[in-house]
Phi, psi and omega in degrees: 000141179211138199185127184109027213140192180262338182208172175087166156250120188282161220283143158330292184265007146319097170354108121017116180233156180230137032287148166208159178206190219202088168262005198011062186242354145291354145110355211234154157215050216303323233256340177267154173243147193276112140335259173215173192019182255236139182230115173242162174273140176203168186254107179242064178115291148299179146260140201219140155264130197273128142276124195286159178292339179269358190252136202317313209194097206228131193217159113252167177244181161203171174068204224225138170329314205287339201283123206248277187258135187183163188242151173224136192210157172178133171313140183214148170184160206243153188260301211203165176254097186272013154196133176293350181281302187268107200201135186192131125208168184159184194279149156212167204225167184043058195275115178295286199215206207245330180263339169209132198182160193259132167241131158287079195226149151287142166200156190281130051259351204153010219213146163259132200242149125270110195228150175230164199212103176257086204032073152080342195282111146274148162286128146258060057117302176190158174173150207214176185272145163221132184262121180243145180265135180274171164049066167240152177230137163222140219250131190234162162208154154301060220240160197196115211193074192087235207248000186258119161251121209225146188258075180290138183222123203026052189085005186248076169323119164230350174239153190197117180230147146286108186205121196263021200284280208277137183247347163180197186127176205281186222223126171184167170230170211229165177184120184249101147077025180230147137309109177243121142282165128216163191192168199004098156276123162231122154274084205236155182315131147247040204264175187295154153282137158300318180295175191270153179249131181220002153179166191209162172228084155240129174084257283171164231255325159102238167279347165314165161219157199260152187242078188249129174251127159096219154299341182314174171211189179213135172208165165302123178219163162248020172196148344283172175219105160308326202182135195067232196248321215216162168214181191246165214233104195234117172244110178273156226155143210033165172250120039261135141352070202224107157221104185253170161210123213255125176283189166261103144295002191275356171308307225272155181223057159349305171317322186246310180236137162283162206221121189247120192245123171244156156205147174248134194243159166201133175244121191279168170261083162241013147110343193281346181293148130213122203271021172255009195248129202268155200241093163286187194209314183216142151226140197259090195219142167297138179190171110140014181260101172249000178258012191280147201287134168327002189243004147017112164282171188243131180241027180265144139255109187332112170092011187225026146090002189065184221288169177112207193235156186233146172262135172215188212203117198192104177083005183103329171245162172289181183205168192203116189233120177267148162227157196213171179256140187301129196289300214275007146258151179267151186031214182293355218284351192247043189284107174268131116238162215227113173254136179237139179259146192257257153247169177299160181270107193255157169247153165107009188204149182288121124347063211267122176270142133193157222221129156219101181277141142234075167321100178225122160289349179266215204287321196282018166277150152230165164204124153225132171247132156259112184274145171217143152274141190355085181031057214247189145329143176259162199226144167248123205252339172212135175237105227211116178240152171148189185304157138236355173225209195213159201241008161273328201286302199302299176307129207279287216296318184302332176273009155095056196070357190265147223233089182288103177256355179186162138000133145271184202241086188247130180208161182150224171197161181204137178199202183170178191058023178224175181228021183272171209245152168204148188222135164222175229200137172214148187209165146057036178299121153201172201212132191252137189226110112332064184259009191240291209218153173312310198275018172301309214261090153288136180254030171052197179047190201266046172216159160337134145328158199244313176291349190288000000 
């Protein structure tokens, strides 16, 4: 169990604190309290927790009262039905008391609900067929974020309703007349960010523009989707490769403020990967300057994808290749790059990136990156202080007046030199402005502080 964070556990009369999540493979399930009927550890494989098939209505809760916007997930799968009629299990959210609260459930006849139980009245909010299977595993998440409520099933919105009864409450799970599992239970945070949000992509391109080469296309899907309704389906094709989506850098003041970039990725395992070739995916890079006077220096390097910083997919891992400038040289002549290998590349599950860049050609630069898996703890994979920019880019006066202030924010994929297709997936891009503290920064949406 790990919870408050990427590690530690907290004292039995500690707070609940979030992120918090649950594999019960220690054997325990301390953080929850028993509702109603009977919860046991039990093995599917695994260590998992469990509800017996005879009880009417069997719930726990877990975390604080106090907690308002937030998601709740678990693996879920029912072995058998212990009355053919009566059948109910999934998640509830903002939970009060035994009487008010929000429910996620498969339920018999067939249908997945949103319901709610309002001093004791149920409700059913929404709801639609669903063919659910026993001696299954299926991922429910929960999600609660204002007045808006939405329901997921393996990453797939399916249900979304508006409703103002609960404002906050506990977290728990239900099991009605089933041999019930659950497993990696995650509760994680949706609150606003305090930093300034200065663009975003969910659902729609917001303020970006697609960036298209060859044949590529970039288009709107509903599955798969990390966050909202859709995400964007980025298929590459002819050479050079390019179907990207692209920011406003004229937003950014480098100068003055550090800055946080997310993003969520998927490499479906449908066979279009291939790592040995390298693929870029998000960059930080000079680029979008057309008015700049011909004596320019060119700072690219021949194989790194040109001047900046690149996220890529390579060889099996993610990657991270900075180029910078030597602090103790002028202009380009002191062009460095620098590769970090982050993590291995898994497929078939969403990727949550997030980057918090300070562009400096001296020394007082930094880039830290946080990674997360199929909506798991963020792990921070790379921590990096030193030069990171280049001081003709950084700098104004050098470029003859045109007033370069930052990077743009480029994600998608890009590649060249193959004639092979490649189709990948992006949700939730968004950029972020920091000018006080790490603890400034919340990335909203459904995912962790990073920093937490």
């Amino acid at each position: 169990m790990t919870t408050g964070g990427l590690f530690g556990t907290p004292s039995a009369q500690a707070a609940l604190a979030l992120p918090h999540w649950e594999s019960f493979e220690n054997g325990v399930a301390n953080e929850f309290t028993t509702v109603s009927g009977t919860w046991f550890i039990t093995s599917e494989g695994t260590q998992t927790y469990g509800a017996g098939y005879s009880t009417s209505l069997a719930r726990v809760v877990a975390g604080e009262s106090t907690w308002s916007n937030y998601s709740v997930e678990s693996k879920v799968r029912v072995n058998y039905w212990g009355d053919p009629t009566t059948q109910s299990v999934g998640l509830m959210g903002r939970y009060t008391d035994a009487d008010n609260y929000y429910m996620f459930t498969y339920e018999a006849p067939g249908e997945l609900r949103i319901k709610k139980k309002n001093n004791s009245n149920l409700t059913i909010l929404q709801s639609k067929a669903f063919t659910f299977n026993t001696n299954k595993w299926y991922t429910f998440r929960a999600e609660m974020n204002g007045s808006t409520i939405r329901f997921y099933v393996d990453g797939k919105l399916e249900l979304e309703v508006q409703d103002t009864a609960f404002t906050s409450g506990k977290a728990g799970l239900l099991s009605v007349y089933g041999s019930s599992c659950f497993d990696d239970v995650r509760i994680i945070g949706m609150s606003t960010p305090s930093g300034t949000i200065i663009e975003y992509a969910l659902d729609n391109l917001g303020t970006f523009k697609t960036v298209i080469q060859g044949t590529s296309s970039i288009t709107n899907v509903s599955n798969p989707v990390r966050r909202g309704t859709s995400s964007f389906k980025h298929v590459t094709s002819g050479d050079p490769k390019r179907a990207e989506i692209d920011d406003d850098w004229t937003k950014y003041d480098a100068k003055t403020n550090s800055y946080y970039y997310g993003l969520s990725y998927f490499i479906p395992d449908d066979g279009t990967f291939t790592d040995t070739l390298r693929q870029i995916v998000g960059q930080l890079r000079f680029s979008n300057i057309t008015t700049a006077p011909a004596t320019k220096p060119n700072c690219e390097m021949s194989g790194h994808g040109g001047s900046g910083h690149h996220l890529t997919l390579w060889e099996g891992n993610w990657r991270y290749s900075l180029q910078h400038q030597d602090p103790a040289k002028a202009s380009c002549a002191g062009l460095i790059n620098k590769e970090f290998t982050l993590i291995p590349i898994k497929k078939g599950v969403w990727t949550d990136i997030v980057i918090h860049a300070k562009f400096r050609h001296t020394t007082d630069g930094f880039i830290k990156i946080w990674m997360a898996e199929d909506g798991g703890g963020y792990k921070q994979v790379l921590n990096y202080y030193g030069s990171t920019w280049f001081d003709k880019y950084q700098d104004s006066s050098s470029l003859a007046g045109i007033d370069v202030k930052a990077p743009n924010f480029t994600f998608g994929q890009y590649w060249s030199n193959s004639t092979l297709q490649r189709t990948n997936y992006t949700d939730q891009a968004r950029v972020y402005q920091v000018s006080t503290s790490l603890d400034d920064y919340k990335t909203g949406f459904n995912m962790v502080r990073p920093e937490q």
